[in-house]
C-alpha positions in Angstrom: -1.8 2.4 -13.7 -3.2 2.9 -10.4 -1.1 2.2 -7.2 -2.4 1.9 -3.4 0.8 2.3 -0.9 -0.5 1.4 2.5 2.3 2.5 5.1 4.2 5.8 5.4 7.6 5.1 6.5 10.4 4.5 5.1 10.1 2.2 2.0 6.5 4.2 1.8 8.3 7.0 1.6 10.9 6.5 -0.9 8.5 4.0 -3.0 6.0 6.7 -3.3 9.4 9.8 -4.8 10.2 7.0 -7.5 6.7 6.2 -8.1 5.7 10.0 -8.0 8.4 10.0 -11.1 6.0 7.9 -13.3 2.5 8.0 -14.5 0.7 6.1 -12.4 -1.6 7.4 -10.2 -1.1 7.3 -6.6 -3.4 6.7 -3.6 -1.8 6.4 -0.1 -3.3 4.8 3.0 -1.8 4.1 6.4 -3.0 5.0 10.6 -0.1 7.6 11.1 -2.0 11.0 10.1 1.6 12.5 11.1 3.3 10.5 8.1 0.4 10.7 5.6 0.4 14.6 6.5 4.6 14.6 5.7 4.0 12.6 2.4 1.2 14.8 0.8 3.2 17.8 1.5 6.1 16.9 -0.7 4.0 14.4 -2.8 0.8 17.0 -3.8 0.2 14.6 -6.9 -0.6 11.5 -4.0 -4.1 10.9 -3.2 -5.3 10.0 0.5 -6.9 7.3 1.2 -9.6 7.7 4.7 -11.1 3.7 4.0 -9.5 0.5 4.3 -12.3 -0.4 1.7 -10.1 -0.4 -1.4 -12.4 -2.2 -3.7 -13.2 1.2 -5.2 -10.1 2.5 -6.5 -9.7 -0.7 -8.8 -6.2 -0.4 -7.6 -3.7 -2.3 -10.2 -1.1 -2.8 -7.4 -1.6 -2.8 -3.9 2.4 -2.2 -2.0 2.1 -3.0 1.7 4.7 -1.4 3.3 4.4 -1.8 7.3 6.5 -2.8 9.7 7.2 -6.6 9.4 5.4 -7.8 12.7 2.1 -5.9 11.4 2.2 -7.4 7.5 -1.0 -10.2 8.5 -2.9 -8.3 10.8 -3.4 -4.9 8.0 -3.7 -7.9 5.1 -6.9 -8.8 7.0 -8.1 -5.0 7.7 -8.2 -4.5 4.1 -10.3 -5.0 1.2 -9.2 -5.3 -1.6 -10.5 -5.4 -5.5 -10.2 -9.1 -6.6 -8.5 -8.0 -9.9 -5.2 -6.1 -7.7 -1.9 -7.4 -7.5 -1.3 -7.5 -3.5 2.2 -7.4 -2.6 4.6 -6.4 0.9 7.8 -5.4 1.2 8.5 -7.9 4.3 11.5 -9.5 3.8 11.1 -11.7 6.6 7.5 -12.5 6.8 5.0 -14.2 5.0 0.9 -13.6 4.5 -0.3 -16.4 7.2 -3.2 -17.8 4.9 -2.6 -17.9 1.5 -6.1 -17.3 0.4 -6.1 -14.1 1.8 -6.2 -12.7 -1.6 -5.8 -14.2 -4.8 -3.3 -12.2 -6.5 -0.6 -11.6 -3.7 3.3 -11.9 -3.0 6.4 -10.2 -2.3 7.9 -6.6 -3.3 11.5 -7.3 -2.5 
C-alpha cells in the first residue's frame, strides 16, 4: 500500500510512527521544511515529497493532516491520482466542493 501524509504536525506526526509500524510505503509532503526535516530524522523509511503533483506516486491513500482553517485551500493545491482515497483529519471542517476529488472523506 502506498500512503501520501500531507502535513507535519501533530496527527502527521504520530499517523506517520503507527504507519511507519506497517508495510506500506510512505511518502510525506507538507510547506514546513523544519517539520519534514524533524520527521525524516526519526522516520528514515519516509519518503519526501518536493511536488504537490501527486499523480505520480499512484498514492492508495492520500491523509491530509493540516490545520483545520487550511483543509480547502491545500485540497485545491494538490493533484491527485483519480484512483486515491482522499481523506483529512478535520474534525470540524468539510471539503467546500465536493467534486474536488472523487474518492474523498474524513479520517476521524
Amino acid at each position: 500500500m502506498r500512503i501520501v501524509v500531507i502535513g507535519s504536525g501533530n496527527v502527521a506526526y504520530h499517523l506517520i510512527k503507527g504507519l511507519s509500524k506497517s508495510t506500506a510505503t510512505l511518502f510525506v509532503h507538507a510547506r514546513n521544511a523544519a517539520g519534514l526535516n524533524v520527521l525524516k530524522r526519526e522516520f528514515d523509511t519516509i519518503t519526501l515529497l518536493a511536488t504537490t503533483n501527486l499523480s505520480a506516486v499512484q498514492a492508495d491513500v492520500v491523509l491530509i493532516c493540516v490545520k483545520d482553517d487550511a483543509l480547502n485551500a491545500v485540497m485545491q493545491s494538490y493533484t491527485f491520482s483519480e484512483s486515491s482515497l482522499v481523506v483529512h483529519t478535520s474534525g470540524t471542517q468539510t471539503f467546500n466542493e465536493s467534486n474536488m476529488h472523487l474518492n474523498h472523506g474524513v479520517f476521524y
